[in-house]
C-alpha positions in Angstrom: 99.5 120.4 194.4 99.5 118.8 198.2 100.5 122.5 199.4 97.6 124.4 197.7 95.0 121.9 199.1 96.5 122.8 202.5 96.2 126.3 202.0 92.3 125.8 200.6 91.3 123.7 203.6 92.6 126.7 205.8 90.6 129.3 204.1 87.5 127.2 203.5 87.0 126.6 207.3 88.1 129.7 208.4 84.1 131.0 208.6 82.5 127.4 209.7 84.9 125.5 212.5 83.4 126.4 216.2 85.8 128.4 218.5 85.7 125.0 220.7 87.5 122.3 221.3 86.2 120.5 218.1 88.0 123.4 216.5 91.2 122.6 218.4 91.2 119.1 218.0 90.7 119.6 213.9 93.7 122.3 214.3 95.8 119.3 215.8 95.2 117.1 212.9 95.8 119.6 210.6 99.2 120.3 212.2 99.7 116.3 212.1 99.1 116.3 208.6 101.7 119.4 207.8 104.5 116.9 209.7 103.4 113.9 207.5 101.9 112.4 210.1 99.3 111.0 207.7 97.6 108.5 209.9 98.2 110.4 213.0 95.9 112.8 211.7 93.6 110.9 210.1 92.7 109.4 213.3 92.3 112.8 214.6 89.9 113.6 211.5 88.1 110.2 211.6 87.2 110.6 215.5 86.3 114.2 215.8 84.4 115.3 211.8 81.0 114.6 212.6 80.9 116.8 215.9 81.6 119.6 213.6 78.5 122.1 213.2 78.1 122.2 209.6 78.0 119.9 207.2 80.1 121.9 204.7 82.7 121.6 207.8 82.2 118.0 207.4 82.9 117.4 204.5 86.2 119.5 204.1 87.3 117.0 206.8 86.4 113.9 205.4 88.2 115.6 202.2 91.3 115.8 204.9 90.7 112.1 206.2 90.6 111.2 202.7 93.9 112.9 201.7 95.4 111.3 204.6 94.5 108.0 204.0 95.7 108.2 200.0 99.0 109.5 200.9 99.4 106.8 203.6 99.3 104.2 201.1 95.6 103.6 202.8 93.5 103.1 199.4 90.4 101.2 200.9 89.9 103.8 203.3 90.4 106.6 200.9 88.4 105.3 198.2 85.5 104.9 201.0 85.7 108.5 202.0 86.4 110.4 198.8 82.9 108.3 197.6 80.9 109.5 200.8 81.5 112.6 200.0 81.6 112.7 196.2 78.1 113.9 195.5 78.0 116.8 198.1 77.0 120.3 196.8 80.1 122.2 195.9 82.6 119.4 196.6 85.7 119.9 194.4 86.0 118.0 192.0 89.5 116.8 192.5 87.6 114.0 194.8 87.1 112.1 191.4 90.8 112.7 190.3 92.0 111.3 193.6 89.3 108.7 193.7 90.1 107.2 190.4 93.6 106.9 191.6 92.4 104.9 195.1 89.9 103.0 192.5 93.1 101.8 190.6 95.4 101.1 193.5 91.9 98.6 194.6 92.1 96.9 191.2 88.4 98.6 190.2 89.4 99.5 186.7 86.0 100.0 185.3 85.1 102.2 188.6 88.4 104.4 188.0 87.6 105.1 184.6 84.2 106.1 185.1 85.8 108.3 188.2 88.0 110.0 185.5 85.5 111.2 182.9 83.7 112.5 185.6 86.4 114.8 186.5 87.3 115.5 183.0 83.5 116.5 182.6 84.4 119.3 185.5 87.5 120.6 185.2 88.6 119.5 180.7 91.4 121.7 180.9 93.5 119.8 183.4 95.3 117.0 181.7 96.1 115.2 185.1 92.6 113.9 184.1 93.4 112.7 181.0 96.8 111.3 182.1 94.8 109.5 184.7 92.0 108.0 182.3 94.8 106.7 180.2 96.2 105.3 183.1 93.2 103.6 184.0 92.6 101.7 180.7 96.6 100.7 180.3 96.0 99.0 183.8 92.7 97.3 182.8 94.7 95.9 179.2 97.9 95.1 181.5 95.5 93.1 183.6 94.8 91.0 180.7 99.0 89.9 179.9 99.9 88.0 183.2 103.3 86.3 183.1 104.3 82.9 184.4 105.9 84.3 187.4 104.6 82.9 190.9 104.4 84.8 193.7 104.0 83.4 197.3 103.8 85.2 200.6 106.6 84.3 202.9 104.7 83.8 206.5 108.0 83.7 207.8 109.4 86.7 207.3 107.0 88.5 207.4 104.7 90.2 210.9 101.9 92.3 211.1 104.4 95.3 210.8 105.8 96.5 207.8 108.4 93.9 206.3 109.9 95.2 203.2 112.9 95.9 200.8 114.8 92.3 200.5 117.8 91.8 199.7 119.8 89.1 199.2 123.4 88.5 200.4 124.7 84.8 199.5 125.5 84.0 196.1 123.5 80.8 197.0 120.3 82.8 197.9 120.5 81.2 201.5 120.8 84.8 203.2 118.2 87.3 203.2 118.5 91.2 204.6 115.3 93.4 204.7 113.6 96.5 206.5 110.9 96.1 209.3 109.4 98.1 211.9 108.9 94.9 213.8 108.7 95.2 217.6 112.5 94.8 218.6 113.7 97.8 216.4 116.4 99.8 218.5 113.9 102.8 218.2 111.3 103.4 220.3 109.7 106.7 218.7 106.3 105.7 216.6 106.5 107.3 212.9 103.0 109.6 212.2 103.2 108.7 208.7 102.7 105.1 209.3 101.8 104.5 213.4 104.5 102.2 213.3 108.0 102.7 215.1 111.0 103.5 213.2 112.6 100.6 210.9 115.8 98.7 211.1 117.7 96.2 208.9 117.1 92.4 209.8 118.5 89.2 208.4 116.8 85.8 208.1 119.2 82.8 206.8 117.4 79.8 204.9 118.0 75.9 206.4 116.2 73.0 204.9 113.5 75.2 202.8 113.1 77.1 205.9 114.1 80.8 206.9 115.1 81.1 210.2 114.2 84.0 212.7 114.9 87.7 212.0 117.2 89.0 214.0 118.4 92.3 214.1 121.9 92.4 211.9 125.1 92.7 214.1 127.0 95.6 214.6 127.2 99.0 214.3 124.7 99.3 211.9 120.9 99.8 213.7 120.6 103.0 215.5 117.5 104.4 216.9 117.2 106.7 213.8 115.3 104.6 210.8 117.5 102.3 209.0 116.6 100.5 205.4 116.7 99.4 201.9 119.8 97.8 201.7 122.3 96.6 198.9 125.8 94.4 198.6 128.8 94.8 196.5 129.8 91.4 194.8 131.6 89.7 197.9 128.7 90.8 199.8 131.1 92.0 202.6 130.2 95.7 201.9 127.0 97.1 202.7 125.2 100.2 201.4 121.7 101.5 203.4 119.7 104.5 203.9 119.4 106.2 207.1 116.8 108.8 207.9 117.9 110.5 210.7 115.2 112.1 213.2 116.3 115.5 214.8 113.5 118.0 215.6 115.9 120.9 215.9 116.9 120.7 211.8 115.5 118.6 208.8 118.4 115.6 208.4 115.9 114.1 205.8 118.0 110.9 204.5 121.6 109.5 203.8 123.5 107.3 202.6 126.1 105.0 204.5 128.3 102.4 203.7 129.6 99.6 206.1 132.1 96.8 205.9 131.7 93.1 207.3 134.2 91.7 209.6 134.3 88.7 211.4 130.5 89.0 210.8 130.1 91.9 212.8 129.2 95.1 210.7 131.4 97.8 211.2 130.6 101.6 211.9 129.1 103.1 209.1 130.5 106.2 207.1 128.1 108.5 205.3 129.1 109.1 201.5 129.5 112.7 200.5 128.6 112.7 197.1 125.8 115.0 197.7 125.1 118.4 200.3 124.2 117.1 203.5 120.5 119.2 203.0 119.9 116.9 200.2 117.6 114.1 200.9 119.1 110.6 199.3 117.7 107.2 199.6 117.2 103.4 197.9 120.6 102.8 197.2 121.7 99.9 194.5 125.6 99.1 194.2 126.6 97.0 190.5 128.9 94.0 191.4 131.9 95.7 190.7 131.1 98.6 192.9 131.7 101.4 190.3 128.2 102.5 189.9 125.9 103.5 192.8 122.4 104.0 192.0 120.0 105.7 194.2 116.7 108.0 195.2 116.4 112.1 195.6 114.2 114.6 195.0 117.4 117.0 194.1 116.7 120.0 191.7 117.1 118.6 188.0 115.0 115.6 187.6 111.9 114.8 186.2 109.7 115.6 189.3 108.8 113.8 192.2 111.4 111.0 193.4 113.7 110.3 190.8 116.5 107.6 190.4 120.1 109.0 190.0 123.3 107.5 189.7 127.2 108.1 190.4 130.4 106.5 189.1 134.0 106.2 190.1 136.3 104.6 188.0 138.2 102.4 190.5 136.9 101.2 193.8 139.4 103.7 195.6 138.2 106.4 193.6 135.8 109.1 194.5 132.2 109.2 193.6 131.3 111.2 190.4 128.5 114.3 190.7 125.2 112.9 190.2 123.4 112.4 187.3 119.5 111.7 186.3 119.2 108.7 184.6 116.8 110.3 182.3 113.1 110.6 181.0 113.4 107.2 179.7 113.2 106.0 183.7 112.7 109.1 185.6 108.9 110.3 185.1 107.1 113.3 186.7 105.9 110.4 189.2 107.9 108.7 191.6 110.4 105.9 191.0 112.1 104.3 193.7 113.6 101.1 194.8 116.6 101.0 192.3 117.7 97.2 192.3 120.8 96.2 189.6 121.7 92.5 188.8 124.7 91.1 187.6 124.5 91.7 183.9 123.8 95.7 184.5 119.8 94.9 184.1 118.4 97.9 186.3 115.2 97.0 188.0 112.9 99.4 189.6 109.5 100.6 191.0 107.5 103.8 189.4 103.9 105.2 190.0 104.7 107.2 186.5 104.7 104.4 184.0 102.2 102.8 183.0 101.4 100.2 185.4 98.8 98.4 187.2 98.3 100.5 189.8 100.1 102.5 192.9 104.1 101.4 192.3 104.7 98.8 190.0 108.0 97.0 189.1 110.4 97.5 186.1 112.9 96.4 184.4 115.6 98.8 182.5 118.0 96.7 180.0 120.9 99.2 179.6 122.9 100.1 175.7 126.2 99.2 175.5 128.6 102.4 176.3 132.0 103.7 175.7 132.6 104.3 179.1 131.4 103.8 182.6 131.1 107.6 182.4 128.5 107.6 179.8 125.2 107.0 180.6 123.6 104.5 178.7 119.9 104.4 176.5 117.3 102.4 178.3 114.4 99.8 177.2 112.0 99.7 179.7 109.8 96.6 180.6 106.9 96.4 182.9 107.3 93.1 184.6 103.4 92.2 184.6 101.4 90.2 186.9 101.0 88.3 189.5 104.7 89.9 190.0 102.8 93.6 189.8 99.5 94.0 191.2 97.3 96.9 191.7 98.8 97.6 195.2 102.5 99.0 195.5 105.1 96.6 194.1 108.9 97.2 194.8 112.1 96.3 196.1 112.8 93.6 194.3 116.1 91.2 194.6 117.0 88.0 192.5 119.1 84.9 192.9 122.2 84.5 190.9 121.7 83.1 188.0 117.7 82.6 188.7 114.3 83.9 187.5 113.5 83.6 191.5 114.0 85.8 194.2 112.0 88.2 196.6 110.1 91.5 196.6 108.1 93.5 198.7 104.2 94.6 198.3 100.9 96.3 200.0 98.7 93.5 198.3 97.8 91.7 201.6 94.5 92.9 202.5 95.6 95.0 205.6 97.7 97.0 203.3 100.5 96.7 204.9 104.1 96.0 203.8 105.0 92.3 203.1 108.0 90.1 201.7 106.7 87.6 199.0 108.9 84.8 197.1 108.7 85.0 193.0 110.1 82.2 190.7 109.5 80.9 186.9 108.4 77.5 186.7 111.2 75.9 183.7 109.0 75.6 181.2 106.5 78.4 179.8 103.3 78.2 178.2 101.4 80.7 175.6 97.9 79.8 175.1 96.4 81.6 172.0 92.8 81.5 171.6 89.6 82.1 168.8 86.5 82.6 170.0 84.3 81.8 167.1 79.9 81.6 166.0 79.9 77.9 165.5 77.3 78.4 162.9 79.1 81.2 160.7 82.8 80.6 161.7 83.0 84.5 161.8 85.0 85.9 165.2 83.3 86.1 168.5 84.9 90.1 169.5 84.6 91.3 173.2 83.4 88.0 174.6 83.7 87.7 178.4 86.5 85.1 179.5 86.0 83.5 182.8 89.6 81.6 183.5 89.4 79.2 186.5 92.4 76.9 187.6 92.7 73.9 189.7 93.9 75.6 192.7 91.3 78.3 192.9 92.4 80.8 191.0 90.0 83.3 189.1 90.5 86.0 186.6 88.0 87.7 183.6 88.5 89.4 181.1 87.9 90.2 177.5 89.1 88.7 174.2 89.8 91.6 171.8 88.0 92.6 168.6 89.0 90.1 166.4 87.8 87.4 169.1 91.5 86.6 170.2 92.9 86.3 173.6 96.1 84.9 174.7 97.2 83.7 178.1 100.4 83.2 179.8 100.0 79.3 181.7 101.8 78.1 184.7 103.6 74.7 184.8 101.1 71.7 186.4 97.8 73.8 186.0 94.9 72.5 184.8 92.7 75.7 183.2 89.2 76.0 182.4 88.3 78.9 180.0 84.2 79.5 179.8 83.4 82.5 177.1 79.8 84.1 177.7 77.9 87.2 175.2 73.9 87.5 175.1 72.4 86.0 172.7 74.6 82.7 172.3 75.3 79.6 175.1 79.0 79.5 177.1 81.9 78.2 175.7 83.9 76.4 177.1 87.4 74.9 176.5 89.6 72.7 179.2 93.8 73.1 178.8 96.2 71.5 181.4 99.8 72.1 181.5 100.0 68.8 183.6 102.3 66.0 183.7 104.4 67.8 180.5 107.4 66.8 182.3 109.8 67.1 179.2 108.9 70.6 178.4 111.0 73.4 178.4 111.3 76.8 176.8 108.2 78.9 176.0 105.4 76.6 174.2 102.7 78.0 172.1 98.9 75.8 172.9 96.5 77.1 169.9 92.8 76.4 170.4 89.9 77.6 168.9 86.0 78.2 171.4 82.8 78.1 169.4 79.9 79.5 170.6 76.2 78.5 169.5 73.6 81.6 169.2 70.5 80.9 170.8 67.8 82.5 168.1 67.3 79.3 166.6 66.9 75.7 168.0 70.1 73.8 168.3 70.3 70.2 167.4 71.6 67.3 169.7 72.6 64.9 167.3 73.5 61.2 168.0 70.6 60.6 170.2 69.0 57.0 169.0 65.7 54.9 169.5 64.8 51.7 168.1 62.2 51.9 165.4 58.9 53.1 166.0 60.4 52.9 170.0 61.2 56.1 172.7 63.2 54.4 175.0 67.1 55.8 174.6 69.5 53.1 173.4 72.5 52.9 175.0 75.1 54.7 172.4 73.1 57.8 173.0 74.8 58.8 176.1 77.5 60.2 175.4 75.4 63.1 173.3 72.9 63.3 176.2 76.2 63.9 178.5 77.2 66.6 176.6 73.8 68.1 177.1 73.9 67.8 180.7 77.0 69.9 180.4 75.6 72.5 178.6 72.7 72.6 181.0 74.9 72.8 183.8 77.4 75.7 182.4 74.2 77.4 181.5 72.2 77.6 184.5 70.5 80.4 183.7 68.4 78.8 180.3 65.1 77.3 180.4 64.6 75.1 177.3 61.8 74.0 175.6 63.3 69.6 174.7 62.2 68.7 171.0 61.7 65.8 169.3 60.5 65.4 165.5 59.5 62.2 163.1 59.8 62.1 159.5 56.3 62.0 157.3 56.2 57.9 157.3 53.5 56.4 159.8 50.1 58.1 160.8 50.0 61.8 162.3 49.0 60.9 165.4 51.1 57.9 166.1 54.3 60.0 165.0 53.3 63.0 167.5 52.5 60.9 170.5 56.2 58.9 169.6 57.8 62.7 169.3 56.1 63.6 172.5 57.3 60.3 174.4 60.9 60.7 173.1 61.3 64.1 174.0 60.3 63.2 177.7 62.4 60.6 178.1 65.6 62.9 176.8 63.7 65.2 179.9 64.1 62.5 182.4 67.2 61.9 181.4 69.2 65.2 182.2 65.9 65.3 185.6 67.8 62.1 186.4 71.5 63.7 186.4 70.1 66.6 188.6 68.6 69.4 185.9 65.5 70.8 187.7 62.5 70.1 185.8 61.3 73.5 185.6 63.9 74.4 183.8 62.5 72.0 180.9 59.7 71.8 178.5 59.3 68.2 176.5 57.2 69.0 173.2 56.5 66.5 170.5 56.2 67.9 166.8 55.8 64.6 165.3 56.1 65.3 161.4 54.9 69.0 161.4 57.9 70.7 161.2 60.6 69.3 158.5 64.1 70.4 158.5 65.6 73.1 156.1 68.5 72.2 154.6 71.2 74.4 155.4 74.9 74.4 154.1 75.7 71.5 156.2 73.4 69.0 154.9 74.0 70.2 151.3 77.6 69.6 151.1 76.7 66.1 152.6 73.7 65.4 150.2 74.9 66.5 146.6 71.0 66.6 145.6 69.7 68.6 148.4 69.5 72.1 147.8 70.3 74.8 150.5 67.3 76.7 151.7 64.8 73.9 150.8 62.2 72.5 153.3 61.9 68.8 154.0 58.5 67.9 152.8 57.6 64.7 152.0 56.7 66.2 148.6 60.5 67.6 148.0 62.1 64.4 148.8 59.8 62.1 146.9 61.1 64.0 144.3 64.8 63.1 144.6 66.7 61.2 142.0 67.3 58.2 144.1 66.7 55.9 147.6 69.9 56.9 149.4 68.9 60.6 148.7 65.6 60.3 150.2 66.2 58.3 153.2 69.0 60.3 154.3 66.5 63.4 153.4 64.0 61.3 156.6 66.8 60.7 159.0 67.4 64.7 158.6 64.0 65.1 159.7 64.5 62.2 162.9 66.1 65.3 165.2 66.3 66.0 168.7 66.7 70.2 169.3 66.2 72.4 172.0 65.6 75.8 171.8 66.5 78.1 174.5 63.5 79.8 175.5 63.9 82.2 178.7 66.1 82.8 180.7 66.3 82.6 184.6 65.9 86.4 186.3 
């Protein structure tokens, strides 16, 4: 697929580049972009496209550019120039494809989706559109599942370089290797691909909560050729990495070595041979017994693109087995990388071909019991959710013995570059299960927005599903605030804290239940009371007056008409002018707790409009009748006192009724 958009942007510009030096300079990029030397070129493109003499001219660059910056790991920037040239004449329509896929990477689910049908509208025969919607929409319902891992950027590991692929090397998780292209690498050649200089292996050892330093790792180890993505046998005195060795004269691509500690110094490092030397090999991942060596290629016989692979040897003297694909249940026609195996044989990993959140996200692979080391075993695949996965590229994961805790590496920081963040699971777990519910009817509240907000700033929305369920994974010592909003109804709201539950442990299931008023009708605020005949507020009414401040305040967008109603005993115009004095003193009220007055209306109604009984008040009143108006006729006519002065203290009401709302 890259090749043939090579060859197009060769042919298309054949007839429209000018035989200048714009034209050279354009040929230089393109020749960048051949090597891999994404962001070489790209600067090349970015500085030179609009001197071009055509717009057509222009925008098959800024097609380049865009190319350039996607397979940099550069979404921002691709996703900015695939759109600016999205809606040119005769563009092709791959730009919504590859835009989608930026969209995703940037966490715009909704934007990606709406990218993919409009390139299945163009081109409906190519299912890397379909593929791609489906994508989409299994990133947006992902979204929706975080776990309880937390995740926490390590400042001090980490530069403005790339920092990546941890490892840890101390069964008491004080000793931490990683990759970096930090400024005292042994290289001093700058990579095209990334504009940074060539990686070595560092190590950082943790004192008093704190890591120390990176230093380069001793020994024989660092060359000026890139070195990376290391992993330990179980004594952690043997050391497996990848070198990518840079000759212009043949294509080395990647290997393989294997080095031995002594006295703390790492040894010379021997390349394994388990492979043809032209065969590109990468990522490696050694089990604690060092009988089975996982690890990267693109060698004919996968699945496409990268693919994780894996050799055995019976005994640790023994030679390594031919190479074998761990299968369709791992291996997809995208890429997976950044093999990592724990203790108990768990096989974690990073793919861009499962269904993820977005660019490479991390998985875990529990293995089937086998016969032999020589069989390869069934796999049930797990993505390992958010915060732990993100919409950026995820990988390289490492965890502590014995610990849901350790390290990985990810492009989430907003300059896109590689970073080392910390990942643990607090002891105990929480499940919060939710209803969203019509307080009138009881019947479920489906697709309501969810606006989750937690103490320490944290923000997330979402949707509750058709049946007006959602359910969310808590973190220990967070206090949550859940506020539901749909047209037509007033916010929801529900409070849940995970606070101070010191004895908990284990996964705990929290079932609440948010009901939402509709807004077509007034709504009543009971408990308000005056003395008789009297429209001063008595003091027990403030806690319902409270609670209408809140709702005020959650709704800011309402204006409300305030109203207050009499029952039929006293004079018309004594009860309307008592309605009308009570309902503004309920307005100065929530004036006095800061609600701006235009955002109120005080009415009186005095007697004129009675209450209709609804099922409520008819399961409390055995002689009131559901549908039936309050009159002073109807209750007059029921059987007995306590009927009929409950029937008048119905009618004694404060409502409001949401009438507009704010533009």
């Amino acid at each position: 697929m890259r090749r043939c958009a090579v060859v197009l942007w060769a042919a298309a510009l054949t007839a429209v580049l000018p035989g200048c030096s714009v034209g050279a300079k354009i040929a230089a990029g393109d020749a960048s972009y051949r090597a891999g030397e994404y962001r070489t070129a790209a600067d090349i493109y970015r500085k030179w496209y609009a001197k071009l003499g055509s717009r057509e001219a222009q925008t098959e660059v800024i097609f380049r550019m865009a190319e350039c910056y996607r397979l940099s790991n550069l979404p921002q920037k691709a996703e900015a120039a695939y759109k600016r040239i999205s809606n040119r004449k005769g563009v092709d329509p791959v730009v919504f494809l590859y835009l989608a896929e930026c969209q995703k990477k940037n966490g715009k689910y909704e934007d990606a989706v709406a990218s993919c049908r409009k390139y299945m509208e163009a081109v409906p025969d190519d299912a890397r559109g379909a593929a791609e919607y489906q994508s989409c929409l299994d990133a947006a319902e992902l979204a929706k599942r975080p776990t309880p891992y937390v995740v926490e950027l390590v400042t001090q590991l980490n530069t403005r370089f790339n920092d990546f692929s941890p490892m840890l090397a101390a069964s008491d998780g004080t000793v931490l290797y990683f990759t970096s292209s930090r400024d005292n690498v042994l290289g001093r050649a700058v990579h095209g691909a990334t504009n940074q200089k060539f990686t070595d292996l560092f190590v950082s050892t943790l004192r008093n909560d704190i890591w120390s330093v990176p230093r380069p790792v001793s020994g024989a180890v660092n060359t000026e050729d890139e070195e990376g993505s290391c992993s330990f046998a179980g004594d952690f005195t043997t050391m497996y990495f990848t070198r990518c060795r840079q000759d212009k004269t043949r294509p080395w691509g990647c290997q393989l070595l294997v080095s031995e500690l002594s006295n703390e110094v790492w040894g010379k490092a021997q390349e394994l041979h388990f492979v043809d030397d032209t065969v590109t090999v990468s990522h490696p991942a050694i089990s604690s017994d060092a009988l089975t060596l996982y690890f990267v290629s693109d060698m004919p016989g996968g699945m496409g693109g990268k693919d994780i692979w894996r050799t055995v040897r019976s005994d640790a003297g023994e030679a390594w087995s031919a190479p074998v694909n761990l299968g369709e249940t791992i291996n997809t026609a995208g890429d997976e990388m950044f093999p990592y195996v724990r203790d108990d044989d768990t096989l974690y990993f990073s793919s861009d071909g499962h269904p993820g959140l977005g660019g490479l996200d991390i998985f875990k692979a529990v293995p089937s019991e086998t016969a032999s080391i020589f069989d390869l075993p069934e796999w049930e695949v797990q993505h390992m959710g958010a915060p732990l996965n993100s919409s950026a590229d995820d990988f390289g994961i490492t965890f502590a013995a014995g610990r849901e805790a350790g390290f990985f590496s990810s492009t989430r920081s907003s300059r896109g570059d590689d970073n080392i963040y910390a990942f643990h699971v607090p002891e105990a777990s929480y499940i919060l299960s939710v209803s969203v519910q019509n307080a009138r009817t009881g019947e479920a509240m489906p697709s309501v927005r969810v606006d989750m907000l937690t103490n320490d700033g944290q923000t997330r929305q979402f949707e509750a599903d058709a049946q007006g369920q959602f359910t969310v994974e808590l973190l220990k010592e967070t206090d949550y605030l859940f506020m539901t909003s749909q047209s037509g109804f007033l916010k929801g709201k529900l409070r849940e804290s995970t606070a101070g539950r010191t004895g908990d442990t284990g996964e705990i299931t929290l079932a609440a239940v948010i009901r939402m008023t509709p807004t077509d009708r007034p709504i009543e605020v009971p408990d308000i009371f005056y003395d008789f005949a009297d429209w001063r507020l008595r003091p027990e009414s403030q806690e319902a007056l409270n609670r209408l401040v809140e709702i005020m305040q959650d709704n800011d967008q309402i204006v409300i008409e305030l109203a207050s109603h009499t029952d039929s005993r006293g004079t018309d115009e004594f009860n309307q002018e008592l309605s009308q004095r009570r309902a503004q003193s309920v307005v100065d009220y929530l004036i006095a707790r800061g609600i701006p007055a235009d955002r109120m209306q005080a009415r009186g109604y005095g007697e004129s409009v009675p209450r209709t009984v609804d099922a409520v008040l008819a399961e409390q009143i055995e002689a009131l009748q559901e549908g039936a108006v309050l009159t002073e006729a109807y209750i007059e006519a029921l059987p007995d006192e306590t009927a009929q002065e409950a029937a008048h203290q119905f009618n004694r009401r404060t409502e409001f009724t949401v009438i507009r709302e704010l533009e």
